[in-house]
C-alpha positions as CSV (number, residue, x, y, z in Angstrom):
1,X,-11.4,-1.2,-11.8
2,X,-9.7,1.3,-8.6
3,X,-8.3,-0.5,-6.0
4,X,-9.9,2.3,-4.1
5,X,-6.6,3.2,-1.5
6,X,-8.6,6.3,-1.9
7,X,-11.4,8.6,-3.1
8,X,-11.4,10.4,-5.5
9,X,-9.0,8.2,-6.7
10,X,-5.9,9.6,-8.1
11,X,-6.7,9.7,-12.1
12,X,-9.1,12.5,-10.7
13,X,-6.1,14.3,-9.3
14,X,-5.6,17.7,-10.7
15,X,-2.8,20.7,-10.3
16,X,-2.1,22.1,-6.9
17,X,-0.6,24.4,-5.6
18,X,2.0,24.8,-2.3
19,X,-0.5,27.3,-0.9
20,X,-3.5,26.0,-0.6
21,X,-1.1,22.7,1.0
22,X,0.6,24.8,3.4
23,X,-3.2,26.3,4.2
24,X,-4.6,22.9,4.5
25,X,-1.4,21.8,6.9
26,X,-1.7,25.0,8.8
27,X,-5.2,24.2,9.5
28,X,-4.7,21.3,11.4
29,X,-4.6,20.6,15.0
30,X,-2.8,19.0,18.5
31,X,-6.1,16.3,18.4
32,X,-5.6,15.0,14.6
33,X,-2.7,12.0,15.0
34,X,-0.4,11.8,11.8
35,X,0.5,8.9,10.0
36,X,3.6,9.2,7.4
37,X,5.0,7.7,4.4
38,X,8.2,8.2,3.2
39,X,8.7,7.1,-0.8
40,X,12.2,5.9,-1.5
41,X,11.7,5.1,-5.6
42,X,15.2,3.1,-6.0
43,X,15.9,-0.7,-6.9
44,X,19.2,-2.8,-7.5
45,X,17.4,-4.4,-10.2
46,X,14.3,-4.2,-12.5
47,X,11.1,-6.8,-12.0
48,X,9.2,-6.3,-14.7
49,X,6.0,-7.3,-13.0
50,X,6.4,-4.0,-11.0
51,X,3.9,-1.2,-11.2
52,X,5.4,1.2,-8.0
53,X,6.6,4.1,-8.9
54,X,11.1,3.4,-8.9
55,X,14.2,4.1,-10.5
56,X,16.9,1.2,-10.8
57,X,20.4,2.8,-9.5
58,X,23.5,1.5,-7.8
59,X,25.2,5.2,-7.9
60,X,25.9,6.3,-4.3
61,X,26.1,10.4,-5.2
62,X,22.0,9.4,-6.4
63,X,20.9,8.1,-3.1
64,X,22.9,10.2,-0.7
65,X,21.7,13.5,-2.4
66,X,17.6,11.6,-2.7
67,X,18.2,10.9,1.2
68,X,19.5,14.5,2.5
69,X,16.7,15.9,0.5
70,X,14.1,14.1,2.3
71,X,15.8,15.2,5.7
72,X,15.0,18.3,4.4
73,X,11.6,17.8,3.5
74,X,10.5,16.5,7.0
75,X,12.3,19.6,8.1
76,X,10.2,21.4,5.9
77,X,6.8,19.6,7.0
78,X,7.3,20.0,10.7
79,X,8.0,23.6,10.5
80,X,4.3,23.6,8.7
81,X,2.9,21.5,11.1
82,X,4.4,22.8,14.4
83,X,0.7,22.4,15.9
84,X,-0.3,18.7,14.5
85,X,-1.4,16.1,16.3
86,X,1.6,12.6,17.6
87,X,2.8,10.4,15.5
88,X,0.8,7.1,15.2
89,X,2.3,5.2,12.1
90,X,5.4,5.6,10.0
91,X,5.6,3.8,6.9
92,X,8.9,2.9,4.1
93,X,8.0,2.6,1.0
94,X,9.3,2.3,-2.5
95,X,11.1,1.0,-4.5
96,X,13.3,-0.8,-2.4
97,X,13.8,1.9,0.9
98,X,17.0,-0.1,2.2
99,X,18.5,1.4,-1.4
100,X,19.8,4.0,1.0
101,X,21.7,1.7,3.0
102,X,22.0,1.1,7.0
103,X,23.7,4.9,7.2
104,X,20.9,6.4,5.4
105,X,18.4,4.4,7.0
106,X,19.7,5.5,10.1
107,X,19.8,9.2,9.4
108,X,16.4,9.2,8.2
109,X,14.4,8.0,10.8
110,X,16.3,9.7,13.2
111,X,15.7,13.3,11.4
112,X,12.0,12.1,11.9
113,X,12.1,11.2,15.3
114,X,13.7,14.6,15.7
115,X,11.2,16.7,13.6
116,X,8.3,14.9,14.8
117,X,6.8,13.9,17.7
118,X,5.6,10.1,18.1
119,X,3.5,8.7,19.7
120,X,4.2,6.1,22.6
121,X,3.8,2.3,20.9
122,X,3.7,3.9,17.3
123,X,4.2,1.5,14.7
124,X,7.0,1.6,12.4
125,X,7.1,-0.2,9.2
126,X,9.1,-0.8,5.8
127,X,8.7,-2.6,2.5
128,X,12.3,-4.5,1.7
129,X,13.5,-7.1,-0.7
130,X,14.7,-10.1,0.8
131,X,17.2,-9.9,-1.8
132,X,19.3,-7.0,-0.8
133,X,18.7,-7.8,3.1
134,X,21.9,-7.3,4.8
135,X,22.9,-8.0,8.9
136,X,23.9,-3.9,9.5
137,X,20.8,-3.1,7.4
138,X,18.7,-5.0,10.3
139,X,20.6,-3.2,12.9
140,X,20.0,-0.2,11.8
141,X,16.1,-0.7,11.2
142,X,16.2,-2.4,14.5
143,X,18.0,0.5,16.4
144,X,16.1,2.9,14.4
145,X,12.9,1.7,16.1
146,X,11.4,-0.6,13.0
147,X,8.9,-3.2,14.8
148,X,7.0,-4.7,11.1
149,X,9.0,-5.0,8.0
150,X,6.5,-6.3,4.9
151,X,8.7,-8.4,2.3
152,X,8.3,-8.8,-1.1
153,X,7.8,-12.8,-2.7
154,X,5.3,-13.0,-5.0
155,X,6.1,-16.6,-5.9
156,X,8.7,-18.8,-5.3
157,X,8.5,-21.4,-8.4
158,X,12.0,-20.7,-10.5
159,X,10.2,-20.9,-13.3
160,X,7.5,-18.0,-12.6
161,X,10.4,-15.9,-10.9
162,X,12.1,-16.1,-14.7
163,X,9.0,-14.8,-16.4
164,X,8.7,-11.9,-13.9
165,X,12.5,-10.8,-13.6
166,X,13.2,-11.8,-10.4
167,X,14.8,-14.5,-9.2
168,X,14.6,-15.2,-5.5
169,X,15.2,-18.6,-4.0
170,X,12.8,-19.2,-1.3
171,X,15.7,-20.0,1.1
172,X,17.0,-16.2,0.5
173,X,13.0,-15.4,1.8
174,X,13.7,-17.7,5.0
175,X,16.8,-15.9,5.8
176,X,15.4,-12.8,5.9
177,X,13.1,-13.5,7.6
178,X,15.5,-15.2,10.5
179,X,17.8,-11.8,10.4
180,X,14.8,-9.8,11.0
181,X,13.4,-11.8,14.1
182,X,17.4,-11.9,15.2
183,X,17.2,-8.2,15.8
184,X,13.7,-8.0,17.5
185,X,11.8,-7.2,14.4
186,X,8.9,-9.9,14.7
187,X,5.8,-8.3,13.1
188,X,6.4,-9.5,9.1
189,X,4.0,-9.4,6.6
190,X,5.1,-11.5,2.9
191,X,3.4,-10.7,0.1
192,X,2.2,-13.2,-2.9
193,X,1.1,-13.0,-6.6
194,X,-1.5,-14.6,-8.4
195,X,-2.4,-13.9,-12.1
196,X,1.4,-13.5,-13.3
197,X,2.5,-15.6,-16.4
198,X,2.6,-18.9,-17.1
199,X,1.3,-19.5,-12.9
200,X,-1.0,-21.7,-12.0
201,X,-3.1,-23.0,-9.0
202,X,0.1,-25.4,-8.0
203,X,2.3,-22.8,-8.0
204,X,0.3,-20.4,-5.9
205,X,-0.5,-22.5,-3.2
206,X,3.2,-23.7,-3.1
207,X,3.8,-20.3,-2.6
208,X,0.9,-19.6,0.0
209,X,2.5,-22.9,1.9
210,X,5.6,-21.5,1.9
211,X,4.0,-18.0,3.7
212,X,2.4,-20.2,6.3
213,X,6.0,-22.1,7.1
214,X,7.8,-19.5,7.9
215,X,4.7,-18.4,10.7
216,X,4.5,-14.7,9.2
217,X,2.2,-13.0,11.2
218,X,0.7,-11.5,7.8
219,X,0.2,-12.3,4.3
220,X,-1.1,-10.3,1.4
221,X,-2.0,-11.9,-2.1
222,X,-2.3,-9.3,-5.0
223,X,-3.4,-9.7,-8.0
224,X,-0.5,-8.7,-10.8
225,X,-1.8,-5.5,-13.0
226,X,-0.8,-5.9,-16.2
227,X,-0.9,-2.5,-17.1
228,X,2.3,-2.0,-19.9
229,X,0.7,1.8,-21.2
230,X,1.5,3.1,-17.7
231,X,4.3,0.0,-16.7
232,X,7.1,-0.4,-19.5
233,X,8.9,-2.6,-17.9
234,X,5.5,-4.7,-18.1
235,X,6.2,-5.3,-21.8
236,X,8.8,-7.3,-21.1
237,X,6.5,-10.1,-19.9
238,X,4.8,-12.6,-22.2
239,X,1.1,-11.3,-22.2
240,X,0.5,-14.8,-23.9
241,X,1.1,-16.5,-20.7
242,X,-1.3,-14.6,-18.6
243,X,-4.0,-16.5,-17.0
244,X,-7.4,-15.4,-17.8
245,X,-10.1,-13.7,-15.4
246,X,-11.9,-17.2,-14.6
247,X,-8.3,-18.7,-13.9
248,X,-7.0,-15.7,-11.8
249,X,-9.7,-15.9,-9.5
250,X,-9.6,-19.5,-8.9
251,X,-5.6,-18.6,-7.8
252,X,-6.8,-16.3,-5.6
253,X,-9.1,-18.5,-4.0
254,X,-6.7,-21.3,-4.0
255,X,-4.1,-19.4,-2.1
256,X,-6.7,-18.4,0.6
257,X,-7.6,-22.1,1.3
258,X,-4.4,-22.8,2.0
259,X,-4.0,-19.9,3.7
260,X,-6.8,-20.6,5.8
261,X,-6.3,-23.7,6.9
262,X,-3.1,-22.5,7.9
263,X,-5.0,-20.9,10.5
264,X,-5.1,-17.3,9.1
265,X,-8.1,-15.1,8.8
266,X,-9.2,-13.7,5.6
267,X,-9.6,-10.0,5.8
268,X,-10.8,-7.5,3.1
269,X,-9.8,-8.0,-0.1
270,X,-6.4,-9.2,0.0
271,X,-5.4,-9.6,3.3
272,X,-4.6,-12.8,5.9
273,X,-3.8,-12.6,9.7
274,X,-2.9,-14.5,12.4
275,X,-5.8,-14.6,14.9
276,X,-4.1,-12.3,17.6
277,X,-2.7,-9.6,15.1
278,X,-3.5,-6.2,15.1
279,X,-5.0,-6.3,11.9
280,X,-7.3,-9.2,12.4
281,X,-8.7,-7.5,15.6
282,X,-8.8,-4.1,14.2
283,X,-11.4,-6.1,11.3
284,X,-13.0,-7.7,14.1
285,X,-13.4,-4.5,15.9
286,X,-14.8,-3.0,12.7
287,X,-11.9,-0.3,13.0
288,X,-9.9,-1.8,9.8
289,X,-8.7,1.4,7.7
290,X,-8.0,1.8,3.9
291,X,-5.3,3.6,2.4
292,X,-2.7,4.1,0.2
293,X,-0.8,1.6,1.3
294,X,-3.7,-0.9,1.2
295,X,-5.0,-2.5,4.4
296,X,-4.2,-0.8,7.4
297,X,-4.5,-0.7,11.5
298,X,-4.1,3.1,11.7
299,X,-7.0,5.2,12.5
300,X,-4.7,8.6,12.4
301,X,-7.3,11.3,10.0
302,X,-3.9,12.9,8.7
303,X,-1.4,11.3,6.4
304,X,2.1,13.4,5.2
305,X,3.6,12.2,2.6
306,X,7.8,12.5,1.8
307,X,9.5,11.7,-0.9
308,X,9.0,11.8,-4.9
309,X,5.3,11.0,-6.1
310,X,4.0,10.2,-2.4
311,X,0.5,10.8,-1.3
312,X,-1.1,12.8,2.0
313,X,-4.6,12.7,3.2
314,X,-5.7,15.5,5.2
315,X,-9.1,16.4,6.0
316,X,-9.3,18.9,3.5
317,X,-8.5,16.7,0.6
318,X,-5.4,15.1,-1.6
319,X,-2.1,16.4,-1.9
320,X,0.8,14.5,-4.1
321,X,4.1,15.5,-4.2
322,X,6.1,15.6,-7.5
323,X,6.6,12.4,-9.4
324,X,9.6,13.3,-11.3
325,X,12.5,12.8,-9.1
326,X,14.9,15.3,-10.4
327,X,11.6,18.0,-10.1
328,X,10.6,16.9,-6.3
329,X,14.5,17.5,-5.3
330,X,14.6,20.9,-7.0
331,X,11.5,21.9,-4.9
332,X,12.9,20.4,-2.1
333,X,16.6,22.1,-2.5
334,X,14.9,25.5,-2.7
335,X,12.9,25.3,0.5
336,X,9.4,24.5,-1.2
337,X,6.9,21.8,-0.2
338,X,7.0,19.5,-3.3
339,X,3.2,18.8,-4.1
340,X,1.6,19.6,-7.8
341,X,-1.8,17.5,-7.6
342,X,-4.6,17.5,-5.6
343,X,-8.2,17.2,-5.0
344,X,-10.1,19.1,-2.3
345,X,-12.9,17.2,-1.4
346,X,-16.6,17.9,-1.0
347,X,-18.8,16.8,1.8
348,X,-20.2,14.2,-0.9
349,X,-16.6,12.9,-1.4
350,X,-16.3,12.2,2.4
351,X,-19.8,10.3,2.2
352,X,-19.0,8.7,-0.8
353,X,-15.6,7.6,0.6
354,X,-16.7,6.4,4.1
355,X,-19.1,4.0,2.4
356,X,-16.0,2.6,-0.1
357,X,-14.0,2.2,2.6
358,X,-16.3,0.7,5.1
359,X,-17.4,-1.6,2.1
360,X,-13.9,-2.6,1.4
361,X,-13.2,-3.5,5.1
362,X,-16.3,-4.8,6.4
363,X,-17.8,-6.4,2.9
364,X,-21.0,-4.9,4.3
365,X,-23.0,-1.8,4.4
366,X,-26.4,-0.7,6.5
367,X,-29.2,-0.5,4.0
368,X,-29.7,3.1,5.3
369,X,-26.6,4.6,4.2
370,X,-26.7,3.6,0.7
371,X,-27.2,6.5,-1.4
372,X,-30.3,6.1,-4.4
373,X,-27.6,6.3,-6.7
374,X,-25.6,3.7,-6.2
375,X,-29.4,1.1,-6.4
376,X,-29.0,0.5,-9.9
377,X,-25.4,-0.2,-10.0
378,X,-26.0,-2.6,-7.6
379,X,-28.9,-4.4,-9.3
380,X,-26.8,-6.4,-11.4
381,X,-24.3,-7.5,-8.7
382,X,-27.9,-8.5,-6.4
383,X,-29.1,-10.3,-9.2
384,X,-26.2,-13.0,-9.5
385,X,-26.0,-13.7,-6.0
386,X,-22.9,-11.4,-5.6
387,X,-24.1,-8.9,-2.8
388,X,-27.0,-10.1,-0.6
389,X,-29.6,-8.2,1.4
390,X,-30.6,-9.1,4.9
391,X,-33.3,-6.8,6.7
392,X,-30.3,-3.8,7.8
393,X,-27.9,-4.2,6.0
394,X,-26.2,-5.4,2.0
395,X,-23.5,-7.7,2.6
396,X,-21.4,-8.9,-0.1
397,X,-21.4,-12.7,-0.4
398,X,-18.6,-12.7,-3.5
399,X,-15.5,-11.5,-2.2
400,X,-13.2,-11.7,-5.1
401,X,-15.9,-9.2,-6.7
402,X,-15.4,-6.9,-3.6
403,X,-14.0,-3.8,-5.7
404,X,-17.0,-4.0,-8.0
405,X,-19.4,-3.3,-5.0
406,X,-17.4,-0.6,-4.0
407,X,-17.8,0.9,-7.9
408,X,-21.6,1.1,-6.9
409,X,-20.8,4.6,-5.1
410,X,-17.8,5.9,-6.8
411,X,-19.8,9.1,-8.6
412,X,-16.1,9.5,-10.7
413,X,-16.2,6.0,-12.3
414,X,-16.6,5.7,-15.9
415,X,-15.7,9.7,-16.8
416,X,-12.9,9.0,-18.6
417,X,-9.7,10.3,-16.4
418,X,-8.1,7.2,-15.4
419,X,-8.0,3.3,-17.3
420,X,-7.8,0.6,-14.7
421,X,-6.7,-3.2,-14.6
422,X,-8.7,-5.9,-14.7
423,X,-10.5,-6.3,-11.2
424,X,-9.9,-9.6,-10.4
């Protein structure tokens, strides 16, 4: 089942071309804020639990050449955008985007402050691994202008870490976390696993009470994809050990009571906030946002992406860039915007994904703006109690079966172009 951080989703990607990008960029204008995302696919170390899209390197020559091409890709983005609207939201991801180190940290988000133009207040954020958190890495995030860093736990039982490939003593996490608030970053987001092997409820609400000691203003708690055909690394867990659907969403449910009476608010799917965070007003507010990097406070209509196998939204469609890294730097090297899929989409794709998204953020729809189509898919789910119809409006009462509302008006589902992980 999608996660649906987009629509179309990206199994119904197909080949494009740098024109029709550089058309769709050039057609773009001063009142359309930008978000961007900047992919950084390296590691120190494999976790076989992963499913991003990384490389596992410790060779400086690798990273130095990886960072000076994506200097020249923003180089290359901003000449194509010289009319775009400010930068609202900058987000690292990866891999691991403190691979790079505190000089190339540095140098890349200064080459973006220089090439773009940001908005007052906008929000900076990266992904990191506690793990390879060091004091000049901080700095430089913190002189660099980083105000929410998002670090990766998943659980902090020994034994689970073992079974996943990484091992991470929960006083490494706390650490972190102190370094990050020592240099003025305060906005931190951890994020949790349930459904990995050989976990169960003890272990994730350990885990969850953990989150809620270290007063993170953020948690996320994802569901683990077992997904080996697409994952290799995956097959070095022990399938044996997973915990079934019925079991998996118990986790889940566990993790959000404890979360909850922690004093966090549940939001989406996924998500928990403190009362007073942006993200937890935004849901309030009704303004929560959906993208590829799950849920999000920024409303910008235009994403660029940077780096190997990123992802843009712009208002004509879906442009990735080249997954392969050695093919994205040759692109890059030789001047070219780096994208090879796509999907333009129709005025029925823009329906279709406004409903997804609203559905996804809201967990409820108005009756008037569901589509026929989508009726009969949602039979079944109104039959067991799992959405709910008041007088305006379906409202799903089932959260943990939020994705399979959503499937009610995804036209693409079931055509064959992508295989999904379980839902749950």
């Amino acid at each position: 089942m999608p996660r649906y951080t987009s629509y179309p989703t990206a199994p119904h990607f197909t080949a494009m071309g740098e024109g029709d990008y550089r058309e769709w960029l050039a057609a773009l204008t001063p009142d359309q804020a930008v978000s961007l995302y900047v992919h950084i696919p390296f590691c120190r170390a494999l976790c076989w639990y992963c499913g991003c899209h990384t490389a596992v390197t410790r060779r400086p020559e690798r990273l130095a050449r990886y960072t000076a091409a994506l200097l020249a890709e923003a180089a290359l983005l901003s000449a194509a955008v010289p009319q775009a609207g400010p930068v609202t939201a900058l987000h690292l991801g990866g891999g691991t985007p403190s691979a790079i180190g505190a000089e190339g940290l540095s140098q890349l988000l200064a080459a973006l402050e220089k090439e773009f133009r940001f908005a007052p207040g906008a929000e900076r954020a990266i992904e990191l691994d506690p793990r390879v958190l060091t004091p000049a890495i901080a700095e430089a995030l913190a002189q660099g202008g980083i105000t929410r860093a998002s670090l990766g736990v998943q659980d902090i039982d020994p034994g689970v870490q073992a079974r996943i490939g990484r091992p991470q003593p929960g006083e490494q996490v706390a650490q972190a976390v102190a370094l990050l608030r020592r240099v003025g970053i305060g906005a931190i987001n951890l994020d949790l696993m349930y459904g990995l092997p050989g976990q169960g409820i003890a272990e994730v609400e350990a885990s969850a009470r953990f989150a809620a000691s270290l007063g993170v203003e953020r948690v996320a708690v994802f569901g683990y994809a077992h997904v080996p055909w697409m994952k290799p690394a995956q097959q070095a867990i022990d399938a044996t050990l997973l915990p079934g659907p019925a079991a998996r969403l118990d986790q889940a449910e566990a993790a959000a009571a404890v979360l909850e009476a922690a004093g966090y608010l549940r939001i989406g799917l996924d998500h928990f906030a403190r009362p007073g965070d942006p993200m937890a007003l935004a849901a309030a507010g009704g303004t929560l946002r959906r993208n590829f990097q799950g849920y999000a406070t920024d409303t910008a209509p235009v994403l660029l992406g940077l780096g190997a196998s990123s992802i843009g939204q712009l208002p004509a469609g879906f442009a990735q860039n080249i997954a392969e890294e050695r093919g994205w730097l040759a692109a890059v090297e030789a001047g070219q915007l780096a994208v090879r899929r796509g999907r333009a989409v129709s005025a029925d794709d823009i329906r279709r994904g406004g409903l997804i998204e609203r559905i996804m953020c809201d967990l409820s729809l108005p009756r008037d703006a569901i589509p026929g189509d989508a009726w009969p898919r949602l039979a079944p789910l109104l039959a067991d109690g799992v959405v709910a119809l008041t007088p305006d409006r379906l409202v799903v009462r089932e959260r943990r079966f939020l994705r399979h509302a959503a499937a009610a008006f995804d036209a693409y589902l079931g055509t064959g172009a992508g295989r999904h992980s379980q839902a749950a």
